[in-house]
C-alpha positions in Angstrom: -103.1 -175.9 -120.3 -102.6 -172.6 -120.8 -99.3 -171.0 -118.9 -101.1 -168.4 -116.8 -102.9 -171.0 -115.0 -99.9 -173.5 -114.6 -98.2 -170.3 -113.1 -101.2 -170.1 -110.5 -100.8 -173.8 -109.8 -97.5 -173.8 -109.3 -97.8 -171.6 -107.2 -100.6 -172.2 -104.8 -98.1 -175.7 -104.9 -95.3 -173.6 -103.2 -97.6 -172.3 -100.7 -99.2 -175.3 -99.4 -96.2 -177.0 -99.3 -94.8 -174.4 -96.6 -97.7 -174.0 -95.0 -97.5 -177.6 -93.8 -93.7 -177.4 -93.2 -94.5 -174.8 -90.7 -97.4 -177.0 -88.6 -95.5 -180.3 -89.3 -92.2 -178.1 -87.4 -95.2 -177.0 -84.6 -96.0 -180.6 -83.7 -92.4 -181.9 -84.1 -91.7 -179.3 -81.0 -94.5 -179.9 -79.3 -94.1 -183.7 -79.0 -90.0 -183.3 -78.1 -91.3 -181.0 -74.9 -94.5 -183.8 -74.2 -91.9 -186.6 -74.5 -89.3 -184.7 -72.4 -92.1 -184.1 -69.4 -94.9 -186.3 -69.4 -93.2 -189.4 -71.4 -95.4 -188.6 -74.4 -93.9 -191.3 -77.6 -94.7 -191.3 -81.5 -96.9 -193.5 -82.3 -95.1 -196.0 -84.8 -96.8 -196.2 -88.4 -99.5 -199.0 -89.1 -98.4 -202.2 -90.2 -100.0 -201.9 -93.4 -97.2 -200.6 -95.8 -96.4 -197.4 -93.7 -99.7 -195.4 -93.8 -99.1 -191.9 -94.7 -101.0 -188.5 -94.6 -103.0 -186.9 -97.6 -99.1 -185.0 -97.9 -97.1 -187.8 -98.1 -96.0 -187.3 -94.3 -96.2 -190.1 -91.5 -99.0 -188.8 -88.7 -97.8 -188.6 -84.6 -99.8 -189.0 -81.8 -98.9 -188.6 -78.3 -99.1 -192.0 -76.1 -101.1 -190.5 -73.1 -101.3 -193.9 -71.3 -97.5 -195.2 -72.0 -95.0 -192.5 -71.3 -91.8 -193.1 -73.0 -88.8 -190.9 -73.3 -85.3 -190.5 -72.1 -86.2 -190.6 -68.4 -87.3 -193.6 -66.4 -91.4 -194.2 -66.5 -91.7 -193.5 -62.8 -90.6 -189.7 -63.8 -92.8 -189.5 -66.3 -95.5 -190.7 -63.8 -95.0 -188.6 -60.7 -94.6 -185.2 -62.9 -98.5 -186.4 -64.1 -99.9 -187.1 -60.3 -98.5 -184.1 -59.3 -100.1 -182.1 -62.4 -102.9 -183.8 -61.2 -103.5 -183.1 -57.8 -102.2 -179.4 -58.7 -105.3 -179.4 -60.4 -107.8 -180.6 -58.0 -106.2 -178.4 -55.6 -106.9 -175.6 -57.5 -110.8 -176.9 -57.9 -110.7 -177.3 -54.5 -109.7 -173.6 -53.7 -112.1 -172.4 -56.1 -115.1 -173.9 -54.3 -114.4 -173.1 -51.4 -113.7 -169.1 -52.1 -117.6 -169.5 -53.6 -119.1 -170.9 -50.6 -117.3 -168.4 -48.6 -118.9 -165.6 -50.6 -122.1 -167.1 -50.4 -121.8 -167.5 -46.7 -121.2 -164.0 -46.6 -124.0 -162.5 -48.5 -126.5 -164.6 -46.5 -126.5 -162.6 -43.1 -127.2 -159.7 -44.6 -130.2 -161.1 -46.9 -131.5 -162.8 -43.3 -131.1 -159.5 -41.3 -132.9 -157.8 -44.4 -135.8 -160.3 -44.5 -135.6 -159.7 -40.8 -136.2 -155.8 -40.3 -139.0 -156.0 -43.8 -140.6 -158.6 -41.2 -140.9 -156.8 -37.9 -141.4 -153.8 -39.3 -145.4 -154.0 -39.6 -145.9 -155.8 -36.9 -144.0 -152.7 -34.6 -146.3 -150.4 -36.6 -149.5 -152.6 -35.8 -148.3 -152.6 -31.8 -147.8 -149.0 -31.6 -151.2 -148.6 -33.5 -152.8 -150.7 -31.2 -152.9 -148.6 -27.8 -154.5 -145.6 -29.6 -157.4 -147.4 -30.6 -157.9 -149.1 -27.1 -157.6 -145.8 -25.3 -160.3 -144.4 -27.1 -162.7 -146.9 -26.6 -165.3 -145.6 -24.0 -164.4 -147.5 -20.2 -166.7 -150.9 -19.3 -168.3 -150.5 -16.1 -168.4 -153.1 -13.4 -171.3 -154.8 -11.5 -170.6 -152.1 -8.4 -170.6 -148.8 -11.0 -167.5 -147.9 -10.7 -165.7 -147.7 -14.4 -162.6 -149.3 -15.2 -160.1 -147.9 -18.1 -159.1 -151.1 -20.3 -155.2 -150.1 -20.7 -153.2 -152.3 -23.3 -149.5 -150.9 -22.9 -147.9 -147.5 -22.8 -148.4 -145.3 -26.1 -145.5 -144.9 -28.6 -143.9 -141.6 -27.9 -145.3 -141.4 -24.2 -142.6 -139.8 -21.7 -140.9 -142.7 -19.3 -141.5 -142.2 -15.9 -137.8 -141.7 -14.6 -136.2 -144.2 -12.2 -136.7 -144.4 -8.2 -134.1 -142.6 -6.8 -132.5 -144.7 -4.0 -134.0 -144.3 -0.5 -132.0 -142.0 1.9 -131.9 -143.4 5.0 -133.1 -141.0 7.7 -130.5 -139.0 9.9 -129.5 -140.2 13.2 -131.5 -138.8 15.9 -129.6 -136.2 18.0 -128.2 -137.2 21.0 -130.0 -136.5 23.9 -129.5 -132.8 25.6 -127.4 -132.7 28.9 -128.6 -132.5 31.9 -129.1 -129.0 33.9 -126.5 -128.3 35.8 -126.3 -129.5 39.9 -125.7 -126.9 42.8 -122.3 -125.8 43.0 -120.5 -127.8 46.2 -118.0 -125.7 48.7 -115.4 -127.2 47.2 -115.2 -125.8 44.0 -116.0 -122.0 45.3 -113.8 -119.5 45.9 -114.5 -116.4 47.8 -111.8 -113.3 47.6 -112.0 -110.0 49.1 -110.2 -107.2 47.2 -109.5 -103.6 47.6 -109.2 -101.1 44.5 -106.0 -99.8 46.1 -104.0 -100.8 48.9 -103.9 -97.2 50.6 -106.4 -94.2 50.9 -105.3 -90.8 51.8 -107.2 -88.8 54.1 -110.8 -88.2 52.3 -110.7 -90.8 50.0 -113.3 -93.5 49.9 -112.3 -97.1 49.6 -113.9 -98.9 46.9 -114.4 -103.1 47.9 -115.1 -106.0 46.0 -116.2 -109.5 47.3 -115.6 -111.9 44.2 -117.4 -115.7 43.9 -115.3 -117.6 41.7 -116.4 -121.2 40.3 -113.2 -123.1 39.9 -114.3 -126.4 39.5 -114.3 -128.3 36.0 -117.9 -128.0 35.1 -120.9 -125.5 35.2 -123.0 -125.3 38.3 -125.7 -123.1 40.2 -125.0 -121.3 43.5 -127.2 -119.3 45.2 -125.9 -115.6 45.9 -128.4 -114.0 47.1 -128.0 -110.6 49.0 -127.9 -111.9 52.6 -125.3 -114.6 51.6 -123.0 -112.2 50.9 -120.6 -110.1 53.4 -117.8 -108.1 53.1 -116.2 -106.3 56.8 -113.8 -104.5 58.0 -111.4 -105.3 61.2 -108.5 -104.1 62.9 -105.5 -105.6 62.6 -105.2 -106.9 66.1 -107.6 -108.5 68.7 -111.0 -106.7 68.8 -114.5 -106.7 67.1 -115.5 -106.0 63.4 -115.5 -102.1 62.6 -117.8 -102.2 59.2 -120.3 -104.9 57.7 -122.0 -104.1 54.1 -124.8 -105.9 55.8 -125.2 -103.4 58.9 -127.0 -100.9 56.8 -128.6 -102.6 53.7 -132.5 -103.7 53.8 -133.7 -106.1 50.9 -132.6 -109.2 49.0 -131.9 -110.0 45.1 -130.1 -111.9 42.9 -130.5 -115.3 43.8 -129.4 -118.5 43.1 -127.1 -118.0 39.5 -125.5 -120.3 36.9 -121.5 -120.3 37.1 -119.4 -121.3 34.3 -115.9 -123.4 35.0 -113.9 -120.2 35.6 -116.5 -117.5 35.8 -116.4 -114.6 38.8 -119.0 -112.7 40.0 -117.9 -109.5 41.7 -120.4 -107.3 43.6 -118.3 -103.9 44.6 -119.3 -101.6 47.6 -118.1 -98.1 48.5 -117.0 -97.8 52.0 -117.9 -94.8 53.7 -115.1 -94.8 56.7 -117.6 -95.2 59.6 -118.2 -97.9 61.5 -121.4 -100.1 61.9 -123.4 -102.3 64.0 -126.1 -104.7 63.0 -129.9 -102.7 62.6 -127.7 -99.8 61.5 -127.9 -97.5 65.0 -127.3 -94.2 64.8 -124.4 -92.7 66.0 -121.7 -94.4 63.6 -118.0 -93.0 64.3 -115.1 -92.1 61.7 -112.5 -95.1 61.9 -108.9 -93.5 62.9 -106.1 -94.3 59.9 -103.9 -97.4 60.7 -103.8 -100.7 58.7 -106.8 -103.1 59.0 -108.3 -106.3 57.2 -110.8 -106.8 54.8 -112.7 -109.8 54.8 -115.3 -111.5 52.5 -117.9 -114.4 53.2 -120.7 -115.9 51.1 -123.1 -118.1 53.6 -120.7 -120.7 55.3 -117.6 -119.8 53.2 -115.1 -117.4 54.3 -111.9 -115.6 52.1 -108.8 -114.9 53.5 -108.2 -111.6 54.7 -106.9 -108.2 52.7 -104.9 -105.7 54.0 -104.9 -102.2 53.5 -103.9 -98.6 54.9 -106.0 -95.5 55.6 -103.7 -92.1 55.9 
């Protein structure tokens, strides 16, 4: 043979050989950590005269069913259930994280399938009372026609909501009733002077006041001839002045007083005297102190003093 090719030989030799060093190392380390965990053993050589590899090398096989090692077998055996249910854990996990994503993407394919569904059949109802209402209306046996209405049109304004019903007001209470006649009671009659002395020449003014001092309004008649103011001495005698002497006619009448309210009627006194039908003749009343007194029908004041100079 020539050299050049027992060079090649040689050395494609060489390389094999460390080639297979380096796996038969890989599987050396690889069974000492199997036989160190999981119990895996070398499986003796055959019976037959040590059967070898095509290299020369004997072949191992890790025991899978017999675990054999340093530790005891029950080791060996727990370290594989637990690998085991690890596993079927894990499967476990895995399935159920798909059915959860696949229960999740069905609601939204159902409310899809959903909206494609009742989509038409909104269209076809909103379609519907446009074609009714312009059908012409079917008449009835007595003449009068009848509009064929199938539901409100799309779009058409809602009538708005009832309000709620006000209940009516209450009814006002009923007005009082009019005022009665004023009683004696509650009337006051006062006879007042503008001054209490008049020089000579001066004219005394009078007032005869009808005062209503009871607690509510009331009428009372005060007519002309009801009312009555005089003058008197002092002393014992008869009356020297009546406003009524010399005054014809009657007004007035019968007036509404308010709790509180006077009603003055004034009179300018001339200083004569007078008798009833007004005679002629009247004389000047003399100075000195006299009384002035006021009546209205049955009623009476209390007297008022005052001096003429």
């Amino acid at each position: 043979m020539p050299f050049g090719e027992l060079v090649r030989a040689d050395t494609h030799r060489h390389r094999g050989s460390r080639s297979h060093g380096s796996l038969d190392r890989f599987r050396a380390t690889l069974t000492a950590a199997g036989s160190a965990v999981f119990g895996w053993s070398k499986r003796p050589e055959r019976a037959t005269g040590g059967c070898r590899t095509r290299r020369g090398r004997p072949a191992y096989r890790p025991a899978m069913t017999d675990p054999e090692g340093p530790l005891p077998r029950w080791v060996y055996w727990r370290r594989r259930a637990v690998a085991a249910a690890g596993s079927v854990g894990l499967l476990v996990v895995l399935v159920w994280l798909l059915a959860m994503l696949h229960e999740h993407d069905q609601p939204d394919a159902r409310g899809a399938a959903a909206y494609s569904s009742t989509t038409p059949a909104s269209t076809t109802e909103s379609s519907t009372p446009s074609s009714t209402s312009t059908a012409p209306p079917s008449s009835s046996a007595s003449g009068s026609a009848v509009p064929s209405v199938s539901g409100t049109p799309a779009g058409a304004p809602v009538a708005p909501a009832a309000a709620p019903a006000i209940p009516p007001p209450p009814p006002p209470p009923p007005p009082p009733p009019p005022p009665g006649p004023c009683p004696d009671a509650v009337i006051r009659v006062v006879a007042e002077v503008d001054r209490p002395g008049y020089g000579p020449g001066d004219h005394p003014e009078f007032r005869l006041v009808v005062l209503n001092a009871g607690p509510v309004a009331c009428v009372r008649d005060i007519s002309r001839h009801l009312r009555e103011l005089m003058v008197t001495p002092i002393g014992p005698g008869n009356r020297l002045w009546s406003s009524n002497d010399c005054y014809s006619g009657d007004v007035d009448g019968p007036r509404l007083l308010r709790p509180g309210e006077r009603a003055e009627f004034g009179v300018t006194w001339a200083r004569r005297t007078s008798a009833p039908g007004c005679p002629g003749g009247r004389n000047a009343v003399p100075p000195g102190d006299y009384f002035l007194v006021g009546r209205l029908g049955k009623l009476v004041s209390a007297p008022t003093r005052f001096h003429l100079g």
